[in-house]
N, C-alpha and C positions, 0 to 999 in steps of 0.2 A: 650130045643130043639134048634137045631143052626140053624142059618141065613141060608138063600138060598143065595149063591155067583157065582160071573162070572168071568171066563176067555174069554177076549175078542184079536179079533186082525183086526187094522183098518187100511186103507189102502189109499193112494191118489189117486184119479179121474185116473192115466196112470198105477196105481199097482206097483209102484216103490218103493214104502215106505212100510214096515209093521211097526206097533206099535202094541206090547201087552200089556196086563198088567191085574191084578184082580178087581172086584168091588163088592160090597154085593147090589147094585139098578142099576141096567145094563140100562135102560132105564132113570133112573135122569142122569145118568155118561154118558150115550148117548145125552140125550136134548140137556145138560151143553156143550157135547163137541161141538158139534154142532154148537152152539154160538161162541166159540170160536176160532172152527180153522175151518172155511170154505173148502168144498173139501173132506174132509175123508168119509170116508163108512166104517160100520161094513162090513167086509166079514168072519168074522167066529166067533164064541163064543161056551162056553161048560159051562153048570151049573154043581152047586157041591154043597154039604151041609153045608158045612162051606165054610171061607176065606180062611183057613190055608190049606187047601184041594186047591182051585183054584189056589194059593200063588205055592202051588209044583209042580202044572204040569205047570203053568207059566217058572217055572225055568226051568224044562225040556225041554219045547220047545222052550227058549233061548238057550239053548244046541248044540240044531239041528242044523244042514245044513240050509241053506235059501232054498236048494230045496225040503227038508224033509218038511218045512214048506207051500210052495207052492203046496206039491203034497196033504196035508194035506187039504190045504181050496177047491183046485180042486177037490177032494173028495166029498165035501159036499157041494162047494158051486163052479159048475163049469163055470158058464159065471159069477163070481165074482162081482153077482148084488148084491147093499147094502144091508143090511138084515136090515135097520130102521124100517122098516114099519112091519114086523114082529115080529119084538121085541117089539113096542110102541103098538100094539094088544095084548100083551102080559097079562095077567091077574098076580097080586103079586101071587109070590109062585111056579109060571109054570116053 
């Protein structure tokens, strides 16, 4: 059976930065990042059943327009509040 994986995309405190990228423990890859780079926020993520699966649509949405990508987390996530706290309630496997 394959890993549960994330595609994630995180953003600085004024929304001026995107970073994506894939993780197979979306919530250690969040703690960690946490510690490290002060300011970011999850504003948008998508699971998938494997890496190699999260790894393609990551490339796809490096692809996009920056505003294909912004209409994207507006979408789902639209006053672009962090989604840590919903992901670290997160249960393995969800």
């Amino acid at each position: 059976m394959s890993k549960r994986a994330y595609l994630y995309i995180l953003s600085n405190q004024n929304n001026a930065v995107l970073a994506m990228g894939s993780c197979v423990n979306l919530k250690a890859f969040l703690a960690d990042s946490r510690k490290k780079v002060k300011g970011m926020k999850l504003v948008y993520y998508e699971n998938f059943y494997d890496l190699e699966e999260a790894q393609a649509r990551v490339g796809e949405l490096k692809r996009q327009a920056r505003q294909e990508k912004l209409a994207l987390i507006d979408s789902l996530n639209p006053g672009w509040k962090d989604l840590w706290e919903e992901v670290s309630n997160m249960q393995l496997g969800e």
